[in-house]
C-alpha positions in Angstrom: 145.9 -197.5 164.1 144.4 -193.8 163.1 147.5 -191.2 161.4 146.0 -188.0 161.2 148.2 -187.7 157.9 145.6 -190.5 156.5 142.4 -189.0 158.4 140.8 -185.9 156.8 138.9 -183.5 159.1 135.5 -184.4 160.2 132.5 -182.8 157.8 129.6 -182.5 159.0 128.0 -185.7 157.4 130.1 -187.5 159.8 128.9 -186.0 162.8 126.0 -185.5 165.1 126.2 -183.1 168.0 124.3 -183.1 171.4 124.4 -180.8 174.4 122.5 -180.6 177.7 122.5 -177.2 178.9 122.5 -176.9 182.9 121.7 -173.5 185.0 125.4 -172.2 186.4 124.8 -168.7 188.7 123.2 -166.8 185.8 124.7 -168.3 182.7 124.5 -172.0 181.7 127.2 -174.6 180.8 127.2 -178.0 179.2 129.2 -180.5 178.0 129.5 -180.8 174.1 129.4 -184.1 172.5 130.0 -185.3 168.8 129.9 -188.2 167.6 131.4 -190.1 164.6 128.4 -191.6 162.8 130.4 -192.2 159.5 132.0 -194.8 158.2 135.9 -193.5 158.0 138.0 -192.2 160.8 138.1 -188.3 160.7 140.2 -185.6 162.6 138.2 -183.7 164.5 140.5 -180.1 164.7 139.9 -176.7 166.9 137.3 -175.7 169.8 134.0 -175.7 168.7 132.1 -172.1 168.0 128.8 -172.1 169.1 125.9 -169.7 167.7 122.6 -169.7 169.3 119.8 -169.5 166.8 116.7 -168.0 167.0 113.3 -169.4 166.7 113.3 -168.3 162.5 116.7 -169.5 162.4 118.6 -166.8 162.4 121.9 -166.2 164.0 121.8 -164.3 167.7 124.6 -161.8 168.2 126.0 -163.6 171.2 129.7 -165.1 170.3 132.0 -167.6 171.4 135.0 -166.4 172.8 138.3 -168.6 171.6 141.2 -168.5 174.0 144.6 -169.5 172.5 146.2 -171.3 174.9 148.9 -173.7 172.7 147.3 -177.7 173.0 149.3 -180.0 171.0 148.0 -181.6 169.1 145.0 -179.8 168.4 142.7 -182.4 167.2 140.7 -185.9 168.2 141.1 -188.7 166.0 137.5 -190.2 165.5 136.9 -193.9 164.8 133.5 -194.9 163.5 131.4 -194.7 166.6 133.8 -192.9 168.7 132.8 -189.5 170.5 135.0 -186.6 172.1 133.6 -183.7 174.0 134.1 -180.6 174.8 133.0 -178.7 178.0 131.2 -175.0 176.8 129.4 -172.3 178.7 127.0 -169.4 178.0 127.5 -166.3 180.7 124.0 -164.7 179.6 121.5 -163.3 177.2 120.0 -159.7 176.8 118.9 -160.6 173.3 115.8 -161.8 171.5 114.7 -165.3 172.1 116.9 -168.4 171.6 115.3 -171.5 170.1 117.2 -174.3 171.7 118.8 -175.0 168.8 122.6 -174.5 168.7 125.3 -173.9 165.1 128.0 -175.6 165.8 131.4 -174.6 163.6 134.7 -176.3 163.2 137.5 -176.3 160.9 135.8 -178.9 158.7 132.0 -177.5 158.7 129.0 -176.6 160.8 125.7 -178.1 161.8 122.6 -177.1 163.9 121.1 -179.0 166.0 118.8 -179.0 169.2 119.9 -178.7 172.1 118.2 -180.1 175.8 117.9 -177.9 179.2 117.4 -174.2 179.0 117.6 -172.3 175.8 118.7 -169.6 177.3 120.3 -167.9 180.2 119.2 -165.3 182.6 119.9 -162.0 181.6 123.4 -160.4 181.9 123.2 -157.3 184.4 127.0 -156.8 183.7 126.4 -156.9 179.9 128.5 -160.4 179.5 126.7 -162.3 176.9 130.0 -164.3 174.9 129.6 -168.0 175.0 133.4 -170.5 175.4 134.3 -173.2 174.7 137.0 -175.9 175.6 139.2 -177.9 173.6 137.7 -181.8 172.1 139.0 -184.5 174.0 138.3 -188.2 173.7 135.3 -189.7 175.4 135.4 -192.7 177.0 
């Protein structure tokens, strides 16, 4: 059995990311998945921040808003193999291009990767352009 007192936090080595982005109203959402492509069990703490990139790879000024409602604990334990996900959105997008490729940030790291569906959304009349995320929870 995993302890998270024996499993150290998930860096990015041990980790590969994928997200399918699907049109919601104006703004896009997605489910989040990362998988444990190590060799050792990890803890996989936080929400996930997502930054969109641009096509030169540069970061976009669009950020992820973090709630702080309490979730005890606050981690996934990750077996070799095993994935947890983590439903995200995107409410818009009144700045330069996005790439399809997606930073992703937790307590242990951050990666980029490419993402499928739109790589952006629609523009934001109301000026809303923050991205959320949800808390990792085991896949099954």
């Amino acid at each position: 059995m995993m302890s998270v007192m024996t499993s150290p936090e998930c860096e990015p080595e041990d980790l590969e990311f994928a997200l399918t982005w699907t049109a919601s109203g104006r703004g896009l959402t997605g489910r989040l998945q990362a998988r444990n492509v190590g060799q050792r069990a990890c803890r996989l703490s936080g929400k996930p921040v997502l930054v969109p990139l641009a096509p030169d790879g540069t970061e976009l000024a669009a950020r992820t808003v973090i709630t702080l409602e309490l979730r005890a604990p606050g981690y996934v334990l990750l077996g070799p193999g095993d994935s947890a996900v983590a439903d995200v959105g995107w409410a818009g997008w009144n700045g330069p291009p996005a790439s399809g490729r997606m930073l992703v940030r937790w307590p242990g790291g951050q990666q980029d990767f490419r993402t499928t569906g739109p790589p952006q959304p629609d523009p934001a009349p109301d000026g809303a352009t923050n991205l959320w995320s949800s808390w990792f929870t085991p896949s099954s």
